[in-house]
C-alpha positions in Angstrom: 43.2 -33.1 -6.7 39.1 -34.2 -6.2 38.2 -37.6 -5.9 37.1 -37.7 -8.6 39.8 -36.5 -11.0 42.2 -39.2 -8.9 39.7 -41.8 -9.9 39.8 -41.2 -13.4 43.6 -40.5 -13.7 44.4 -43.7 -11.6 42.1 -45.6 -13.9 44.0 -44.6 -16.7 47.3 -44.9 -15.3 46.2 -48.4 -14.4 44.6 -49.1 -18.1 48.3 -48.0 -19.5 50.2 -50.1 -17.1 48.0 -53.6 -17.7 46.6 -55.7 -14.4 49.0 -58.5 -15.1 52.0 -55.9 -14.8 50.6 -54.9 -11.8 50.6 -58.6 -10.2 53.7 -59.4 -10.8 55.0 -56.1 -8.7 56.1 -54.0 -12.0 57.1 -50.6 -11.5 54.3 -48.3 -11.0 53.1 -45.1 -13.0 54.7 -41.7 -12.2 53.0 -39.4 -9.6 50.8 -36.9 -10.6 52.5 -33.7 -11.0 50.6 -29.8 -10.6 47.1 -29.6 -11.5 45.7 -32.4 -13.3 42.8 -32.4 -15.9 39.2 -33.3 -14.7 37.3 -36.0 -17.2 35.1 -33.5 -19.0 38.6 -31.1 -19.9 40.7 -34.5 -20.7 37.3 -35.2 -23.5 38.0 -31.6 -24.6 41.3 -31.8 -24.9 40.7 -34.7 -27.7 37.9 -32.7 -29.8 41.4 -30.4 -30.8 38.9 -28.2 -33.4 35.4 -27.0 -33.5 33.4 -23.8 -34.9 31.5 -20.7 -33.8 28.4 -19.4 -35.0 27.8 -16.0 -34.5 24.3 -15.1 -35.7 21.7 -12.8 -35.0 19.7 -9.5 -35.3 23.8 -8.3 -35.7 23.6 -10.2 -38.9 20.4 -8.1 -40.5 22.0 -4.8 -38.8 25.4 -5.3 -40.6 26.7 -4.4 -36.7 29.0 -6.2 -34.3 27.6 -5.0 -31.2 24.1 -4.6 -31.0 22.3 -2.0 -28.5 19.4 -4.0 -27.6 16.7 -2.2 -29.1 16.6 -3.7 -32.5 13.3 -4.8 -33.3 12.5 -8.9 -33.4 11.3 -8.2 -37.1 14.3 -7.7 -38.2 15.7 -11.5 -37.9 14.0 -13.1 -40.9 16.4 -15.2 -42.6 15.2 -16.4 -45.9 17.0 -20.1 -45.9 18.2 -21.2 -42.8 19.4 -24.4 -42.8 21.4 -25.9 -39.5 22.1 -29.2 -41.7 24.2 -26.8 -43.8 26.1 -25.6 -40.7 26.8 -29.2 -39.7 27.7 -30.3 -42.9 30.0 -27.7 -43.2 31.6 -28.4 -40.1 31.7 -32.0 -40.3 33.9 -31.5 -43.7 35.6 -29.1 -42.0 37.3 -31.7 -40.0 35.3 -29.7 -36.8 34.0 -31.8 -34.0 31.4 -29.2 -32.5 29.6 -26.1 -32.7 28.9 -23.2 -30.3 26.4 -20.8 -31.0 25.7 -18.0 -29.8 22.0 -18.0 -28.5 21.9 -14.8 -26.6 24.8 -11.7 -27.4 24.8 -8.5 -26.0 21.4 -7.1 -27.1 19.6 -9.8 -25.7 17.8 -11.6 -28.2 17.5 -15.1 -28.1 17.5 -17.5 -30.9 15.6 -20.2 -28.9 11.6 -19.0 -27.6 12.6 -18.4 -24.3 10.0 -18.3 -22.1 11.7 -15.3 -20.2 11.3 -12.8 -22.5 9.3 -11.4 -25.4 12.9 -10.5 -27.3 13.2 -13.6 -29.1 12.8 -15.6 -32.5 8.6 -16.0 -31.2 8.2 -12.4 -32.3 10.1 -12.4 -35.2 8.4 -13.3 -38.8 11.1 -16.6 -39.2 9.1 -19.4 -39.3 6.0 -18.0 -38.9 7.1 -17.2 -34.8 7.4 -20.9 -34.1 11.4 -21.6 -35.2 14.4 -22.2 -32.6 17.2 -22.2 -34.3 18.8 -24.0 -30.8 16.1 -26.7 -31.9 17.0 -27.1 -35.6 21.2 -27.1 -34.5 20.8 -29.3 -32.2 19.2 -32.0 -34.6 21.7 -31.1 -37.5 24.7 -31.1 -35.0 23.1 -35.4 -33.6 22.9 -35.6 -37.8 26.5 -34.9 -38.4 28.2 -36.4 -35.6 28.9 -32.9 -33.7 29.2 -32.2 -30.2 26.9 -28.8 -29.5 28.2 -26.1 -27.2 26.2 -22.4 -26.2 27.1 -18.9 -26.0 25.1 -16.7 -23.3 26.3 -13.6 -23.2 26.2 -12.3 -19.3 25.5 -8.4 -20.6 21.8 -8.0 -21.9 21.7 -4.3 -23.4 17.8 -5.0 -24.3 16.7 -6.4 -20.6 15.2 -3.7 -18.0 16.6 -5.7 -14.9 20.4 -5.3 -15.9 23.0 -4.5 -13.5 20.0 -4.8 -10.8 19.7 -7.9 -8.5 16.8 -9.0 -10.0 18.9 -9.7 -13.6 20.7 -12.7 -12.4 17.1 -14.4 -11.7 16.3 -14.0 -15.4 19.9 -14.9 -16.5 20.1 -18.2 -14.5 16.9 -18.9 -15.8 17.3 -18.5 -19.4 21.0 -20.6 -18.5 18.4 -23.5 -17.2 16.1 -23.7 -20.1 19.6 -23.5 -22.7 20.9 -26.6 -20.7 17.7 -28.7 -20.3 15.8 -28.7 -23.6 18.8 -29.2 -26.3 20.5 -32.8 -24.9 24.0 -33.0 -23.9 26.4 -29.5 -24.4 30.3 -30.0 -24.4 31.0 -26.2 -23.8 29.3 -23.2 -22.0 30.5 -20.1 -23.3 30.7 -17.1 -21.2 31.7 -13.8 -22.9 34.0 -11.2 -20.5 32.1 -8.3 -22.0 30.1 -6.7 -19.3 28.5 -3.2 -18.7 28.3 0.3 -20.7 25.4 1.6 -22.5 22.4 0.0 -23.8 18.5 0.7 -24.2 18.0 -1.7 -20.4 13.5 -1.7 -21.7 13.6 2.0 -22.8 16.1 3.6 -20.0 19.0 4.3 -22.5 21.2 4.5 -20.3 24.9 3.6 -19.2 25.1 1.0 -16.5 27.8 -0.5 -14.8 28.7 -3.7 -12.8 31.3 -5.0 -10.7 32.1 -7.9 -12.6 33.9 -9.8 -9.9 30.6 -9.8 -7.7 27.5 -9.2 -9.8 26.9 -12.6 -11.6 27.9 -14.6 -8.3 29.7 -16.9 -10.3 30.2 -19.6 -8.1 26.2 -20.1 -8.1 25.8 -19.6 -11.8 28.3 -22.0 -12.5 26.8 -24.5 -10.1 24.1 -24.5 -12.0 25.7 -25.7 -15.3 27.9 -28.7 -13.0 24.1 -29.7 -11.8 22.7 -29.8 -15.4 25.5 -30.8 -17.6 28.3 -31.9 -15.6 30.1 -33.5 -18.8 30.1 -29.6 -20.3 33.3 -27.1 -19.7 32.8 -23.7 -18.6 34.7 -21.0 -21.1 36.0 -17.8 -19.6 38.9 -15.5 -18.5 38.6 -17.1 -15.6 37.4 -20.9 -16.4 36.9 -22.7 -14.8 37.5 -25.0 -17.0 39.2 -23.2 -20.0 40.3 -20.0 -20.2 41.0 -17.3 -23.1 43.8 -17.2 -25.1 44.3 -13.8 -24.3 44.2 -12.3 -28.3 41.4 -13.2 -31.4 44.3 -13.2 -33.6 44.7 -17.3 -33.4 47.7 -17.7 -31.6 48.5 -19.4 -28.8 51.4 -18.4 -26.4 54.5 -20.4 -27.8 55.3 -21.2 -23.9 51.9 -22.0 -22.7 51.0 -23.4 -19.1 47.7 -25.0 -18.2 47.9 -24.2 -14.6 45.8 -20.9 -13.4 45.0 -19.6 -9.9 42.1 -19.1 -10.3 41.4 -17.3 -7.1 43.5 -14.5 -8.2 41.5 -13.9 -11.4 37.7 -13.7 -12.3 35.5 -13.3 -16.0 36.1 -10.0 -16.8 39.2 -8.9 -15.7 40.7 -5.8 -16.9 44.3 -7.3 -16.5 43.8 -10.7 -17.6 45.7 -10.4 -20.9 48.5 -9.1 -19.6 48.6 -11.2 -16.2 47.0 -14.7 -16.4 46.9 -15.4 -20.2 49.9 -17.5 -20.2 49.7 -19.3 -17.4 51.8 -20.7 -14.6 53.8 -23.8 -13.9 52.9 -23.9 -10.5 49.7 -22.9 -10.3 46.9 -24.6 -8.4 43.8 -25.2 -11.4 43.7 -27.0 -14.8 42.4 -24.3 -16.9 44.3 -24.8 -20.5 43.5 -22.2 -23.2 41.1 -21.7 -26.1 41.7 -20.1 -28.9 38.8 -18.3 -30.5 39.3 -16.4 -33.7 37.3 -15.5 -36.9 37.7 -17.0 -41.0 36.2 -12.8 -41.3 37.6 -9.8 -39.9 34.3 -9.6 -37.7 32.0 -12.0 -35.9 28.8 -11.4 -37.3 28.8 -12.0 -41.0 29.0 -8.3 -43.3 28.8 -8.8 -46.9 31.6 -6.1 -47.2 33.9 -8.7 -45.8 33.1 -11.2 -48.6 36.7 -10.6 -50.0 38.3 -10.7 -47.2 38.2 -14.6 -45.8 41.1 -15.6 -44.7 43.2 -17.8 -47.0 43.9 -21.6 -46.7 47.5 -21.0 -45.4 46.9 -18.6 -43.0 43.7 -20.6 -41.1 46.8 -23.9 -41.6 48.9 -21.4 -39.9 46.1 -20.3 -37.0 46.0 -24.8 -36.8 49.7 -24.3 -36.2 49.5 -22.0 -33.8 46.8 -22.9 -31.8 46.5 -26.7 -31.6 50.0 -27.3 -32.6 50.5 -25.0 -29.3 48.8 -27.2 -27.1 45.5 -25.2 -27.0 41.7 -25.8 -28.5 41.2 -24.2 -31.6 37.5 -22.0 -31.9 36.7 -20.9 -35.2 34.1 -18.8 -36.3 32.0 -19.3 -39.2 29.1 -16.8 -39.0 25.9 -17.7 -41.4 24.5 -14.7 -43.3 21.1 -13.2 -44.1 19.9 -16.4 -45.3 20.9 -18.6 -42.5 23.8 -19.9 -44.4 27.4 -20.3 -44.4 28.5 -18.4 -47.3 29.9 -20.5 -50.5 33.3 -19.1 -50.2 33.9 -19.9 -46.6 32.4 -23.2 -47.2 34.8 -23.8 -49.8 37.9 -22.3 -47.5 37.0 -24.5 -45.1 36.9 -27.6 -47.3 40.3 -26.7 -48.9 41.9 -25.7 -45.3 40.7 -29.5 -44.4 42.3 -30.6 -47.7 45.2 -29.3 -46.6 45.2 -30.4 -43.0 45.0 -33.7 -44.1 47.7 -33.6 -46.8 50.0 -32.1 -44.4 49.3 -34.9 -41.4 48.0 -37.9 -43.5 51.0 -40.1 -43.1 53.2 -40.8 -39.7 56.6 -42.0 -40.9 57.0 -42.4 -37.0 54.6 -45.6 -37.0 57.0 -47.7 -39.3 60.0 -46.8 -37.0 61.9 -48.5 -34.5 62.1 -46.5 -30.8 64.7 -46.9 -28.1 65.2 -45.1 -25.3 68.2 -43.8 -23.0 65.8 -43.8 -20.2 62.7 -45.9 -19.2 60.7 -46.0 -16.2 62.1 -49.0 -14.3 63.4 -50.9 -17.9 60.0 -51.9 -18.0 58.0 -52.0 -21.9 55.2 -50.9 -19.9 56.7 -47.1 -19.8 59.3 -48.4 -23.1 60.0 -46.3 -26.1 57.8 -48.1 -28.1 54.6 -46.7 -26.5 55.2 -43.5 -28.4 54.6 -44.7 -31.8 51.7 -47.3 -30.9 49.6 -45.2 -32.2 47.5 -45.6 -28.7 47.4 -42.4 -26.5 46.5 -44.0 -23.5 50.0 -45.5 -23.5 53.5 -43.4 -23.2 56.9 -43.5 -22.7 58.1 -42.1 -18.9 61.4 -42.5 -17.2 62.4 -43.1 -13.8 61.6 -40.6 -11.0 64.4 -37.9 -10.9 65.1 -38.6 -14.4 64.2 -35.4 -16.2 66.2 -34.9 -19.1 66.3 -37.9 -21.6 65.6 -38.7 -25.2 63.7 -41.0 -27.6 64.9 -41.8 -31.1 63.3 -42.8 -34.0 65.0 -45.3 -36.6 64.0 -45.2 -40.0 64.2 -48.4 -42.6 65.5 -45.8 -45.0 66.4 -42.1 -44.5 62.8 -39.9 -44.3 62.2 -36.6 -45.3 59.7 -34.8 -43.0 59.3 -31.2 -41.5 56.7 -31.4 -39.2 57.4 -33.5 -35.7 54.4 -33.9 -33.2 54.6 -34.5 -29.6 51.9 -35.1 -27.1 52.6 -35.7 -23.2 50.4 -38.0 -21.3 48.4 -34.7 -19.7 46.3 -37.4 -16.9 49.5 -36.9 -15.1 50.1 -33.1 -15.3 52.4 -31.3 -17.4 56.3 -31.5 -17.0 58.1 -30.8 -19.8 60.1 -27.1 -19.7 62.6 -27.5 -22.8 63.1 -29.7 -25.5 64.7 -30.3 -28.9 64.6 -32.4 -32.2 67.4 -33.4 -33.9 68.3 -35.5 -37.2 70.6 -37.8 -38.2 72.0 -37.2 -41.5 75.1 -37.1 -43.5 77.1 -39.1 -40.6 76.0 -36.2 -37.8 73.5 -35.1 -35.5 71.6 -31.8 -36.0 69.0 -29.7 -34.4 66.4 -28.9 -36.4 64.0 -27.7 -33.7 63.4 -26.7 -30.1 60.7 -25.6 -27.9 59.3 -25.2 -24.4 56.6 -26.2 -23.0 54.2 -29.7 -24.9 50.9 -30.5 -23.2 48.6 -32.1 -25.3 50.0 -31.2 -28.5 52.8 -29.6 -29.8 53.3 -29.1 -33.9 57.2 -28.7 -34.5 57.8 -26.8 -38.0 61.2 -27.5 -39.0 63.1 -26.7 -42.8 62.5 -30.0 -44.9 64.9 -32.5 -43.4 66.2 -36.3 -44.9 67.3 -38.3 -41.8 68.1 -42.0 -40.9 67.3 -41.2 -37.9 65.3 -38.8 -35.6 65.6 -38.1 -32.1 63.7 -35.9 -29.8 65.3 -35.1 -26.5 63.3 -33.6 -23.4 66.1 -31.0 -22.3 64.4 -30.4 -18.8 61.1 -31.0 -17.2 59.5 -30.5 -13.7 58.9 -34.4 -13.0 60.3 -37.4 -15.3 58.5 -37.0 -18.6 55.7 -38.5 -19.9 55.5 -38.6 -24.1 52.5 -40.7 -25.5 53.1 -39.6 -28.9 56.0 -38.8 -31.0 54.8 -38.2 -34.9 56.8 -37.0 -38.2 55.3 -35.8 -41.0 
């Protein structure tokens, strides 16, 4: 673990424990277990949900994958307006955007200097818009964090798959993480290589993905520029991909990755490295990017076919209820807008949201304990229903299987049950259960594997006195800063 990640998990540890504890000798925090999270992934962690914006030429050539030779006339939305992006998101219950400046065939939404295959040749505003420009204003408007999309492959650019690319690619990186304020996420696609029209060769040209890009310096580049922002791809190294663009998340999912054995683009990633590992040397916790359309790129012949209310709650389930970030696409179309019926899905999906999580009948209860870390209310029962996530609930060191109950004033009915470890110090829990007291007995109305930073328990609907969720096993004594039934 850097320096600086044992700063800022020590600081927390400290902030959960109190000074004065500390004085009078209490017992101290548990020991960092496994990789730990670095600030910037910890902030991540917390934004949960945010959207995608693919738009483009792709969007005026009804295509998903664009060749590269597509002239710049062709993007001329009639009504673009980033403030209705943002809005959208914002009621969405998003907390960011990531857009995709630059996909395969290489134009850019933003007047690179770089190139001539941008919005500066295109009729849209006259050759004077950036549509980076305009999202980055609506995104400080609404409150949302802004994230960028810069797809390594450039099927219009001469230099491809040459040495001389990577120049023009780092440079088009700089100018995306210089001129548009503070970016949360850098998103690097693992598509790489095949044909493309590369200034008039029309040719097929291949890379060696594990070499070509030099990843180590390109990413040094965005640590320089934006060291607050996480770098996205199979690889991290700072979030990795779910492995599917279906919305699920692996129901046992790991944060750790080695990520020396696997790098943007590999073939066997999926299979491999998607799930992660336990004992694995590197944070790198998963993202789950999926589309409210069959495609990416809006296609009016999808206009029927946005996904309903419950199955984008079921994607939420799935994905942040499985302890991963949840990336959902929202493509504009021809006129630079989010189409009224995805902007009203995604109102009604928040509705929904929101109906299903608005009350915690966890906060009114009463929490013991059969284990806590030194009997001190420091690491006490109580700290998972504070509704504070900087404090939790731990047990003593070689304590790893132990329970927290919940006591109801009067019996509660519920089917949803929320966990949350205390991720600063590394995730530990293997197994657990929930169970529910009703009728004069105990029952199990759920179990699972792994937590991490949030786990959403679906259970039948369940009256209980009482509700108790035991950690069955973990790696290390387990940390639980939330318990919540809905």
């Amino acid at each position: 673990m850097g320096r600086r990640v044992a700063a800022a998990v020590l600081g927390i540890v400290l902030c959960a424990v109190g000074p004065a504890a500390m004085r009078h000798g209490a017992v101290g925090p548990p020991v960092p277990i496994g990789p730990t999270p670095a600030p910037r992934q910890l902030a991540w962690h917390e934004l949960e949900f945010y959207g995608f914006l693919h738009f483009g030429v792709n969007t005026f050539t009804d295509k998903e994958w664009g060749y590269g030779d597509e002239s710049e006339a062709l993007f001329a939305p009639s009504a673009l307006d980033a403030r209705q992006w943002a809005k959208t998101a914002r009621d969405a219950g998003m907390k960011g955007l990531i857009i995709t400046a630059k996909h395969h065939d290489g134009f850019c939404l933003w007047p690179s200097l770089f190139t001539e295959h941008s919005v500066k040749n295109s009729p849209w505003r006259d050759g004077k818009g950036d549509v980076l420009r305009e999202l980055a204003d609506a995104c400080r408007e609404y409150g949302l964090k802004m994230g960028v999309y810069l797809s390594p492959w450039d099927r219009n650019h001469a230099g491809y798959a040459r040495p001389e690319y990577l120049s023009y690619y780092r440079s088009q990186l700089r100018e995306l993480l210089t001129n548009y304020g503070t970016l949360f996420e850098v998103w690097f696609d693992g598509a790489n290589g095949g044909d493309g029209y590369y200034g008039g060769a029309r040719e097929k040209r291949t890379i060696d993905s594990r070499t070509y890009y030099d990843w180590p310096n390109t990413w040094s580049i965005v640590r320089h520029l934006q060291p607050g922002a996480v770098m996205f791809s199979d690889a991290g190294p700072d979030v990795r991909w779910v492995g599917n663009e279906n919305g699920v998340a692996f129901d046992t999912s790991w944060y750790g990755l080695d990520r020396q054995t696997v790098y943007p683009g590999d073939p066997n990633y999926a299979r491999n490295f998607a799930r992660g590992r336990a004992d694995a040397t590197d944070w790198v916790p998963p993202e789950v990017d999926v589309s409210i359309r069959p495609g990416w790129f809006y296609h009016a012949a999808e206009d029927a076919k946005v996904k309903t209310v419950d199955r984008l709650l079921e994607i939420y389930e799935q994905s942040v209820g499985r302890g991963a970030n949840l990336l959902l696409n929202i493509p504009p179309d021809r006129r630079g807008l989010i189409p009224d019926t995805d902007v009203e899905r995604l109102r009604s999906f928040h509705q929904a949201v929101d109906a299903a999580f608005r009350v915690d009948h966890a906060r009114e209860a009463t929490a013991t304990a059969s284990n806590a870390r030194g009997g001190s209310a420091a690491y006490g029962a109580a700290r998972v229903n504070d509704g504070k996530p900087d404090t939790y609930w731990a047990t003593d060191d070689g304590v790893t299987s132990a329970s927290v109950t919940l006591t109801f004033a009067t019996p509660t009915r519920f089917d949803r049950v929320v966990l949350q470890e205390f991720i600063a110090l590394g995730q530990r829990v293997e197994a657990f259960a929930v169970e529910a007291e009703a009728e004069g007995g105990w029952k199990t109305v759920a179990e699972g594997t792994t937590i991490g930073y949030k786990r959403i328990v679906r259970c039948e609907p369940t009256t209980a006195a009482r509700v108790r969720v035991n950690i069955v096993r973990a790696r290390a004594c387990p940390t639980l800063a939330t318990i919540g039934v809905y």
